[in-house]
C-alpha positions as CSV (number, residue, x, y, z in Angstrom):
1,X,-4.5,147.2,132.7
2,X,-1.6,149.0,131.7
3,X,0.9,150.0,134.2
4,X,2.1,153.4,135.2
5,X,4.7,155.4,136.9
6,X,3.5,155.5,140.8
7,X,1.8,159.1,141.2
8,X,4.0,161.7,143.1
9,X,2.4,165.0,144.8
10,X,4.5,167.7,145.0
11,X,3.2,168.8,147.8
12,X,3.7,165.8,150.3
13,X,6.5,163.9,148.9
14,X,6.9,160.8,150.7
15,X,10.0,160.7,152.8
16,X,11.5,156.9,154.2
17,X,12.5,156.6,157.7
18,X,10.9,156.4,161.1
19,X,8.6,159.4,162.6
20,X,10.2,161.4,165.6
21,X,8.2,159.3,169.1
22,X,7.2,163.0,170.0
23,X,5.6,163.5,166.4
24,X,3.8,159.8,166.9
25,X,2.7,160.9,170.5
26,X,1.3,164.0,169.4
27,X,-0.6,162.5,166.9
28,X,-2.2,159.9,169.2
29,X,-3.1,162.3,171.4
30,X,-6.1,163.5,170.2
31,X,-7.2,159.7,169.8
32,X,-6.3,158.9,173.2
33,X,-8.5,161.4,174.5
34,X,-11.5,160.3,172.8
35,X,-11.2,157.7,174.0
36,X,-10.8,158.2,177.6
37,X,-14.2,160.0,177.2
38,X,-16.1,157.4,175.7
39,X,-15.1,154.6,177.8
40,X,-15.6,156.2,181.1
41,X,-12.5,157.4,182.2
42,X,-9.4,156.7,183.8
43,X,-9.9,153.9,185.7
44,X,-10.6,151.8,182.6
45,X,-7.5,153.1,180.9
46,X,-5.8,152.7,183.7
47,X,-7.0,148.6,183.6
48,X,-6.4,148.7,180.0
49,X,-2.5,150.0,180.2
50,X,-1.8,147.8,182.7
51,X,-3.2,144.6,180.8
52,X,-1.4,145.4,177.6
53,X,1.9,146.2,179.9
54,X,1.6,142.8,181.3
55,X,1.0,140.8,178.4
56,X,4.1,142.5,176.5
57,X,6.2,141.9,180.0
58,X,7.2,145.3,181.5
């Protein structure tokens, strides 16, 4: 296979660097909310958060 230049859009040029945290929440918003409606609510999110927040040691 021969090999090419990578492919560049001109209309979503790729930019290095980290994402704002209020662009990254915004984004998992949405997500989050699914969520919350398919596994019954906020008592289980509320379990959830509070495993993952132990286990990283907040």
């Amino acid at each position: 296979m021969a090999h090419t230049a990578p492919r560049r859009t001109a209309f979503a040029p790729r930019r290095t660097g980290r994402r704002h945290p209020l662009v990254a929440t915004l984004m998992a918003l949405p997500l989050a909310a699914l969520l919350l409606l398919v596994f019954d609510g906020w008592e289980t999110v509320a379990t959830q958060a509070s495993s993952v927040g132990a286990m990283l040691g907040r």
